[in-house]
N, C-alpha and C positions, 0 to 999 in steps of 0.2 A: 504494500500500500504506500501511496505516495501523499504525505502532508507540508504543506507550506508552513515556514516557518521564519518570522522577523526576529534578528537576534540584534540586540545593543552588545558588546562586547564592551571590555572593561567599567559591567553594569555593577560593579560594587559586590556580587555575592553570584554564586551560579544557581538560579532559580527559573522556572516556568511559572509567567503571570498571567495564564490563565486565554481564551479565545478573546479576537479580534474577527472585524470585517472592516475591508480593506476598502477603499473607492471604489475598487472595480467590482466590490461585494462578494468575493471570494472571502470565506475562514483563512483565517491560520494562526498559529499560534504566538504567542508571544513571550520570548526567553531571555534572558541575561547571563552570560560570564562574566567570571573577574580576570578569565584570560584578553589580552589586546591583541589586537588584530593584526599579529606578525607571522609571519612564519607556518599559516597555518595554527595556530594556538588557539586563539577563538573556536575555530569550526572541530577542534580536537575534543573542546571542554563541550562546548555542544552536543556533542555524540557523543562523548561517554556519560551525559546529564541525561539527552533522551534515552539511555539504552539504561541505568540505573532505574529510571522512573518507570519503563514502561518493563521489566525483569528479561530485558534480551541480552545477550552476549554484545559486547560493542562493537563485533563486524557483524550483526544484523541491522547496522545503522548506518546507511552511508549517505553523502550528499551526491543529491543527481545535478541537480542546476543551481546555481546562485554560489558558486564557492565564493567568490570576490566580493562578491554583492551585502547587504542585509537582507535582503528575503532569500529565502534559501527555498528548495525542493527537497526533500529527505524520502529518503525510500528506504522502509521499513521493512522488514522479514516478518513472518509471521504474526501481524496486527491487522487487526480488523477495524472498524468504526466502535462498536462496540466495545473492544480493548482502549481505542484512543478516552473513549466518554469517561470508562471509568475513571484512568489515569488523570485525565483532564478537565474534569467535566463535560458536557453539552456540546456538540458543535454546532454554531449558531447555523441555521438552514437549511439540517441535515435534517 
């Protein structure tokens, strides 16, 4: 499964704050590291934050689009919608 996801990087603490919808009215989630965005460090602390929360291994977490970017694309191994709600709550217009 594929979830969008906006990440602030060096957000003070590694946390997921819960669903957004965007302009374009697409969900996605919204996250924070305290890694900065060198080196790949952010998009590190990202995946191993989604893959603690939702109880995957941390190569069942990868990024498909958005490495450089803040909106990312994450594609998930073995989650369903129903796995994301629980983890995350609700997805708005799902």
């Amino acid at each position: 499964m594929r979830v969008a996801v906006r990440l602030t990087p060096r957000g003070g603490r590694d946390a997921i704050d819960g669903w957004a919808v965007g302009v374009d009215g697409r969900p996605h989630l919204k996250a924070r590291v305290s890694a900065p965005p060198v080196e790949g460090e952010a998009n590190a602390a990202l995946t191993a934050l989604l893959a603690k929360r939702l109880g995957l291994a941390k190569s069942a977490v990868r990024i498909a689009a958005g490495e450089t970017g803040r909106l990312k694309q994450i594609e998930l191994d073995g989650v369903d919608e129903a796995s994301l709600a629980d983890a995350f709550g609700p997805i708005p217009g799902a």
